[in-house]
C-alpha positions as CSV (number, residue, x, y, z in Angstrom):
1,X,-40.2,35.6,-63.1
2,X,-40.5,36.9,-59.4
3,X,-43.7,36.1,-57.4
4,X,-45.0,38.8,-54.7
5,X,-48.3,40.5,-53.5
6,X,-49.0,44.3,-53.9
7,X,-48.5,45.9,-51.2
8,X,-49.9,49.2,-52.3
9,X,-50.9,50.6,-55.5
10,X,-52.5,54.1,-55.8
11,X,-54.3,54.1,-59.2
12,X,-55.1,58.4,-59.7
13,X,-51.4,58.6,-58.9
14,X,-50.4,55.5,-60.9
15,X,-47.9,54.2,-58.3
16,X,-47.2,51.3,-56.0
17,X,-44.8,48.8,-53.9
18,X,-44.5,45.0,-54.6
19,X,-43.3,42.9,-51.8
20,X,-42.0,39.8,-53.4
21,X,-42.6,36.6,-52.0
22,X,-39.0,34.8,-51.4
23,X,-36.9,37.8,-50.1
24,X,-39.9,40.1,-48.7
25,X,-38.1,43.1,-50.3
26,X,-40.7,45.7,-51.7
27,X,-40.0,46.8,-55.1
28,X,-41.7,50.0,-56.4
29,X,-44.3,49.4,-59.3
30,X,-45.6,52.4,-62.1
31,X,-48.3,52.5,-64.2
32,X,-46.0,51.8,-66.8
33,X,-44.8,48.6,-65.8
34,X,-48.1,47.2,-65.7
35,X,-49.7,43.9,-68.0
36,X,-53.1,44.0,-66.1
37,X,-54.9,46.5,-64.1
38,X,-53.9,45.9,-60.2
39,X,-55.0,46.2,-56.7
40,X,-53.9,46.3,-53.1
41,X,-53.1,42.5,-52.2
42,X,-53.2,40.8,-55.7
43,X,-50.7,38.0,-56.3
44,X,-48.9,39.4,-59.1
45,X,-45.8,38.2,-60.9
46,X,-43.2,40.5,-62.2
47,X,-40.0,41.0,-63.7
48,X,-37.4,43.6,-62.2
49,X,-35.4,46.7,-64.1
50,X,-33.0,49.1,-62.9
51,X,-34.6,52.5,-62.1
52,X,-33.8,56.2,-61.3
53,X,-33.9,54.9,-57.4
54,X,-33.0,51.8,-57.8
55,X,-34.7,48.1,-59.0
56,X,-38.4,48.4,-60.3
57,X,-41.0,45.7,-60.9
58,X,-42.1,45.8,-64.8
59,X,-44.1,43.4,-67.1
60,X,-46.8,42.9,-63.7
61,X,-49.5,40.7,-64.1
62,X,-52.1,38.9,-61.9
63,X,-50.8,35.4,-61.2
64,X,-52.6,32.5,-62.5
């Protein structure tokens, strides 16, 4: 389970970036992907999938 802070997350376009905590890369987040309902600059934790564009952040919830 990756650790990181949301960078950005547009909710009417149901989109965002992650950047995780240990490598500072920024994975991009949907709607889709989410556990709970997130903001810009929650600490979430995620899991990462392969994508159309590459690896996206899935199963993304607020850290405890």
């Amino acid at each position: 389970m990756n650790k990181g802070t949301v960078k950005f997350y547009n909710v009417s376009k149901r989109f965002g970036f992650i950047k995780d905590a240990d490598s500072d890369n920024e994975y991009f987040v949907h709607a889709s992907g989410l556990i709970d309902k997130i903001k810009d600059d929650d600490e979430v934790t995620f899991e990462l999938a392969e994508g159309k564009k590459g690896l996206n952040a899935i199963n993304v919830k607020l850290a405890q």
